[in-house]
Each structure stands twice: as structure tokens, then as C-alpha cells.
N, C-alpha and C positions, 0 to 999 in steps of 0.2 A: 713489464711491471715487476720490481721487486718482490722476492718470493713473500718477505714480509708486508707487505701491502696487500699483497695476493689474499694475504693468508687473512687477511684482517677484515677484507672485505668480504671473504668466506664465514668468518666469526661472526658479523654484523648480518650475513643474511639470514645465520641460523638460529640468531638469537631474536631475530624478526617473526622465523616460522612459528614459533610456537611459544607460550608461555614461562615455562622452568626448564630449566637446561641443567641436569650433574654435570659437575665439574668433570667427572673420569669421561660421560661419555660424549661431549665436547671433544676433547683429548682422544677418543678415540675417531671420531668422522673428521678431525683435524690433521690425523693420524702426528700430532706431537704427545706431549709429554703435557703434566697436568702445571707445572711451574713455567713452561710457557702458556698455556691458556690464559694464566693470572696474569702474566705482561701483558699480552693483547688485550687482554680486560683493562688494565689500567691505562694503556694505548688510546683504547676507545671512551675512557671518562675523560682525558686531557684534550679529546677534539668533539669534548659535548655531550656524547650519549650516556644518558642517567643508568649506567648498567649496576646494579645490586646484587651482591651474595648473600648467598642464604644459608641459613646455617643449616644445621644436621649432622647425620654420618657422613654420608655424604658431600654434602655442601655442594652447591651449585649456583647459577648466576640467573639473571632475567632484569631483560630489557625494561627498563620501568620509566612511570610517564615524568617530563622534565621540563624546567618553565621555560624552556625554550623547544622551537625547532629543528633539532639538527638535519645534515643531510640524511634524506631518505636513500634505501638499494631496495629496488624494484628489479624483479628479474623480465627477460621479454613480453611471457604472458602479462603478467602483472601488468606492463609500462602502456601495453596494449590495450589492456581493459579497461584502465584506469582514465585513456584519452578516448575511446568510446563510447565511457560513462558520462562525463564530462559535456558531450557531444550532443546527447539525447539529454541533457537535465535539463535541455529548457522545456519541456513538455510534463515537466513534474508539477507544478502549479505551485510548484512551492513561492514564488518569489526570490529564486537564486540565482535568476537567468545573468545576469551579468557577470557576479560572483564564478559562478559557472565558466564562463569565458574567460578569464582572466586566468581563473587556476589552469585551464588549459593551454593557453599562452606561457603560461611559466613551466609547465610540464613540460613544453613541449620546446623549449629554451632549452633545456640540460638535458635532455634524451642525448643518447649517441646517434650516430649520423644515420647506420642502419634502422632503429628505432622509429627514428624521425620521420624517414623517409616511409616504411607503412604506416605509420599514422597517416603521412599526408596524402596517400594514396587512398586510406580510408575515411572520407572524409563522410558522413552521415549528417543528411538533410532531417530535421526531425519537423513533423509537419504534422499539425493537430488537425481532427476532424474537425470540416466544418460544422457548425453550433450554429442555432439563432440568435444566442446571444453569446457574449462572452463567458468563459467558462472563470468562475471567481479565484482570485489569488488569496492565497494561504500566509498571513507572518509569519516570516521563518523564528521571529519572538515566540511565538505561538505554540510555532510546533514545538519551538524547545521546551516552551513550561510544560504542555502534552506528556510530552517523551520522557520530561523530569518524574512528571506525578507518576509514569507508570513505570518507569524504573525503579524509583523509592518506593512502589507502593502505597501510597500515599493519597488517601481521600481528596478529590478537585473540586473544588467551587468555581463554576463559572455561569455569568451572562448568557443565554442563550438566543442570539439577536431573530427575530421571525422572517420570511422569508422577503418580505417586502424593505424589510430596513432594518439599520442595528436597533440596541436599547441606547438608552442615555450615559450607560455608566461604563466608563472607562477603563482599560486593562490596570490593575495594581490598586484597585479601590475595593475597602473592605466592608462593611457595612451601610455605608453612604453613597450617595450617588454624584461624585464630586463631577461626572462627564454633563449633567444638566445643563442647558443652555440656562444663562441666565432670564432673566424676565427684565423686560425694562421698566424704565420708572414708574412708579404709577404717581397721578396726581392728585390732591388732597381730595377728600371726600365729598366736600362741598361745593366741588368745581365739576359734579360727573352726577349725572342721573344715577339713582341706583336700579341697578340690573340686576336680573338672575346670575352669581358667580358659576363661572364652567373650570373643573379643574380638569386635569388630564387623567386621565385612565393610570390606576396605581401599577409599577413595574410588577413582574411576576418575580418572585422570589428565584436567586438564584438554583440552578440546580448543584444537587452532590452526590456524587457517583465514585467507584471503585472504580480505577481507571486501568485497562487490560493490554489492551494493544489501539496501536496507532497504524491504521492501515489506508492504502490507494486502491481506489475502484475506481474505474471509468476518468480518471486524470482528475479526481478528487479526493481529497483526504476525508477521513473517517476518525470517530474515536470511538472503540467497542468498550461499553465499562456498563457496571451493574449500578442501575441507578438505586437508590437509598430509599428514596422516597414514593418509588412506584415499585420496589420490590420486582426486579424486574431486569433483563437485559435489554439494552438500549447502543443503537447506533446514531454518533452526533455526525453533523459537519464539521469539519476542524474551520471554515473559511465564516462559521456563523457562531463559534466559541469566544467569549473574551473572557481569559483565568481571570479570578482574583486569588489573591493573597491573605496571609498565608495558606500553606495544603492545610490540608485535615490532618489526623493519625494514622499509622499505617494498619492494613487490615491483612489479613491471608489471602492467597489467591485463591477465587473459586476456580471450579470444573466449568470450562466454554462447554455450552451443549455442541454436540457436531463432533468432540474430537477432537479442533483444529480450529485455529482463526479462519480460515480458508474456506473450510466446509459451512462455517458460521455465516460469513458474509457473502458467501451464494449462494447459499436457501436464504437469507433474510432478503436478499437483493429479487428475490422471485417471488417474496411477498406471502411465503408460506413459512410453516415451522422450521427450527432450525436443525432439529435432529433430520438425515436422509434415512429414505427408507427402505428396505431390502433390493428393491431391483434398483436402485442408483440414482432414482430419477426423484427422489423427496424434496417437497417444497414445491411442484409446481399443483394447482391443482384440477389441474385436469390431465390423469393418465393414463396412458392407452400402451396396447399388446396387438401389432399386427405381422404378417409375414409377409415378403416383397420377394418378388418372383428376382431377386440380382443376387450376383454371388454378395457375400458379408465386405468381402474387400471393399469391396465399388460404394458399398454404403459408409462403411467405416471414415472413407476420405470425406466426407460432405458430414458425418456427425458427431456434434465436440461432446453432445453429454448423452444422457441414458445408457442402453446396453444393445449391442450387436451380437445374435447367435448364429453359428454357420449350420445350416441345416441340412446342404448339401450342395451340391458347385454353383448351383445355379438357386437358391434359396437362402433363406436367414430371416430368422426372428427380430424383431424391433419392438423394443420399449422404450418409448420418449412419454414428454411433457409438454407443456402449454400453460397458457392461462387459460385459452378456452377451448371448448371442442371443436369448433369449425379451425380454428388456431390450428389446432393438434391435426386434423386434419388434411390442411393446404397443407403443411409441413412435409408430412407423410406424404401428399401426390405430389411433390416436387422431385421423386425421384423417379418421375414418369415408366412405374411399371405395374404388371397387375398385384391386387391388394388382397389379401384376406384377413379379416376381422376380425380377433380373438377376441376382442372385448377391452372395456365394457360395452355395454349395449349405446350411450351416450355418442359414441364414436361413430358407431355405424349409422347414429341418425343423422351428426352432422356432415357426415360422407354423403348420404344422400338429401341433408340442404344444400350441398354445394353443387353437388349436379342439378338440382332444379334453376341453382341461381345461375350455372353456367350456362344450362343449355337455353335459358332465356335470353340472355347475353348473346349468345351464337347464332340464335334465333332472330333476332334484331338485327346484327351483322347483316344477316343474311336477306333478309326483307331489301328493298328496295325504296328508296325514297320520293315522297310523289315530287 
């Protein structure tokens, strides 16, 4: 390859890395001179890329966005994760599954040969838990209004369809409910007995909320936002949202309780508060403190939340959660070892409902049938 081309391509991946680039120190990881940077710069606006200088002392350059798409420089990892990403998004519910395949088909066109070929080595089946029923698809129209209102900041109005059906009204409709089926004719008055009139149940006023983050739980979309009218933080389905237009004004961002969207939508998802609470294990409500005769390790692997304390090789403290006590319970004897009870007292009872109910169980087994 031409040292110049080399060099260009070098330009183009660092001005990809990061946002503002100084001109001297360009010039310096380039190891040229700052009046060649400016040719390669004007090299790379004659084959498309919207590159801009910036004024200052300094002055410097950056990549900025252009109505077109020029070629993209993905380095290996990149090229890699980008056709693994691609791989699994049909499991995102978004509605991009095909979109999806095709961008990968075209990535997977202009890779270099090396490239190529771990891709097609890594080929990943994505395969959704079975459901009872289908799990509902998301407009990807949708998520974009979503993602707009909480980018801008921006007050949302939307439809919120019940779980049995949508509403009547249509995405893009403002005050009116232009999605109403029509009614058919009706015929003159004096061709119809008169009847008691049945109208339909009036729609609920749409909701308006501060809109925060757009999040995926369980291969469904979420939208976390502070509703207005209930004072109040609220998690929607994005697959049971329909915007309307225009947004609202924009407002400041609150404080998520929790911290963190993350810590938000797993204590809400456990059906408890959303702040956690000293020992780790906030929001579920039923919680326990016992010790298990197994080293910390051996527990560690089989437990995704609470806390694990080593007590000594063969010892370690457990604080888990539940929704119930016999719940919290079975949990705890699933690591078939001896138990002791620190509390609360709730725990040790449902330790011994369970051996009643088991050893009844065992007891049957064990009988004989006439």
C-alpha cells in the first residue's frame, strides 16, 4: 500500500477514535508535520468524509456527521463485534430482525478475507426462551420517538394500550382520536324501535411523563420516566406505548432512586422499593441471614445476588432474598448442606413448614399402594 494511503487510513481511524483531535497532536501519532495533516484532511473531504476544523490556539479537526455514508475503517475487534452484534439482534424484539441480516450480509461483503473468515467461523444461533405465548414486537418508529423524547428531554404524551388490546387512537394523532373505527350507517329514526343508546367506555386520557431512559429487561423494552400526573416513578412497555405529537417542554433531569437505571429496574422488577438496602439484597421482601456448612466459593458459583461471607474453609454467611419465606427457604436448601438460622425468626418457621411438607411427601412415597 502507498505510504500515503497508509497514512490516510491511519488519519481516518483516529479521527474515528475519538471526538476533537489538535492539529500538532495528529502531527505527532502521525509522526508528520502539521501542513501535511491539513492535506490528508482535505484528501479525506474530496472522497466524502465531513471532516471540520476547529478554530482556537490550537486548532484542531473532527470527524462530523454528513448527508451521506461514506466508507467506514473498523479495526479487527471492531469488525468482530460488530458481525456478533448483528447475529444476536434478532432476539432484541425490536422488529429489526431482517434489517439486522442484511446489514450483516453487507458487512460481511467488505471485510478482508481474514475478517471474513472468523466471522464465519463464529457463526451464533440466537434462540429465544420458550414463552406461552409470543413475546410482543416493539416499532422500531417507536423506539425512535422514545429515545428522541429522552434525549431532548422532552415531556411525552402517549396512548397507553391495556393489556388485552390497543386504544383506538393512532400514533401521530393529537388531541383527537382519528384511529376510531368508524360506525356504520345508521338508518332513519322511524325505521328502528327506540332502544336504550350504549356508547362505548370514554378512552383514558393520555399519559405525560418525563422521559429517562429506554431500557431491555427479559427481551422486552421499558420506558423509565417520571409520570406528571401520579407524582411518581413509573415503568411503561415500549410494545404498549403509542406517542403522540407534538412532545411537551423540556424539563431537568431528576435523581433515579437506586443510583443507577440498573439498580432501578431490579428492585422494581422484584416488586419492592427501588432504593437497595445495606446488605445488597433491597427490594425483595422477604429477607434472611443464614450460614452453610460449604466453603464461600462453592456458594458463590450458584449465587447471582445477595451477599457471600467466608467464615472459614469450610463456612460462610448468606444473605439472600425472596418473595416468600418458604421461597427463601427452598433456595437456601438447594445447596444441600447443614443450615443455621440467624434470622429473622419468619425463616426458621418456614424451614420447618417445609420439612413437614416434605417429610409427608416421603412418607407417601414410602407407603405402599393397596
Amino acid at each position: 500500500m502507498p505510504k500515503t494511503s497508509a497514512r490516510l487510513l491511519s488519519l481516518l481511524s483516529l479521527l474515528q477514535a475519538r471526538r476533537d483531535w489538535p492539529g500538532a497532536l495528529l502531527a505527532e501519532r502521525l509522526d508528520v508535520s502539521p501542513r501535511t495533516v491539513r492535506r490528508d484532511v482535505d484528501r479525506l473531504r474530496e472522497l466524502g468524509y465531513p471532516v471540520v476544523a476547529m478554530k482556537g490556539p490550537d486548532g484542531g479537526y473532527r470527524l462530523d456527521a454528513g448527508t451521506e455514508l461514506p466508507p467506514l475503517l473498523f479495526d479487527d475487534e471492531q469488525a468482530v463485534a460488530l458481525a456478533v452484534a448483528l447475529q444476536i439482534a434478532t432476539t432484541t424484539g425490536a422488529g429489526i430482525e431482517e434489517a439486522a441480516a442484511r446489514a450483516l450480509n453487507t458487512v460481511r461483503q467488505v471485510l478482508p478475507t481474514r475478517l471474513r473468515h472468523r466471522v464465519d467461523t463464529l457463526r451464533v444461533t440466537a434462540v429465544d426462551r420458550p414463552a406461552i405465548r409470543p413475546e410482543p414486537q416493539v416499532d422500531s418508529d417507536v423506539l425512535m420517538a422514545i429515545g428522541a423524547a429522552v434525549h431532548g428531554r422532552e415531556v411525552l404524551r402517549f396512548d397507553y394500550s391495556p393489556v388485552s388490546g390497543p386504544v383506538r387512537a393512532t400514533a401521530g394523532t393529537s388531541d383527537g382520536h382519528e384511529g376510531t373505527p368508524a360506525a356504520p350507517p345508521t338508518p332513519p329514526r322511524d325505521t328502528l324501535p327506540q332502544a336504550p343508546r350504549h356508547t362505548d367506555p370514554p378512552l383514558p386520557p393520555p399519559r405525560r411523563v418525563e422521559p429517562h431512559h429506554l431500557v431491555t429487561w427479559g427481551r422486552r423494552w421499558y420506558l423509565v420516566a417520571w409520570d406528571l400526573d401520579r407524582d411518581d416513578w413509573r415503568t411503561f412497555r415500549a410494545d404498549r406505548i403509542t406517542p403522540r405529537t407534538p412532545t411537551g417542554p423540556r424539563f431537568p433531569p431528576r435523581e433515579l432512586p437506586g443510583g443507577s437505571v440498573a439498580a432501578f429496574i431490579t428492585a422494581r422488577f422484584r416488586g419492592g422499593e427501588a432504593a437497595r438496602g445495606p446488605d445488597g439484597v433491597g427490594g425483595w421482601p422477604c429477607r434472611g441471614e443464614v450460614i452453610l456448612a460449604l466453603p464461600a466459593a462453592e456458594v458463590l458459583r450458584h449465587t447471582r445476588e445477595g451477599i457471600v461471607e467466608e467464615l472459614g474453609p469450610d463456612r460462610c454467611r448468606v444473605v439472600l432474598g425472596s418473595w416468600s419465606w418458604p421461597g427463601l427457604a427452598a433456595a437456601i436448601g438447594r445447596f444441600d448442606a447443614d443450615i443455621e438460622v440467624i434470622g429473622p425468626p419468619e425463616l426458621a418457621s418456614a424451614f420447618a413448614h417445609l420439612a413437614t411438607r416434605y417429610a409427608a411427601a416421603a412418607q407417601a412415597r414410602a407407603t405402599p399402594g393397596p
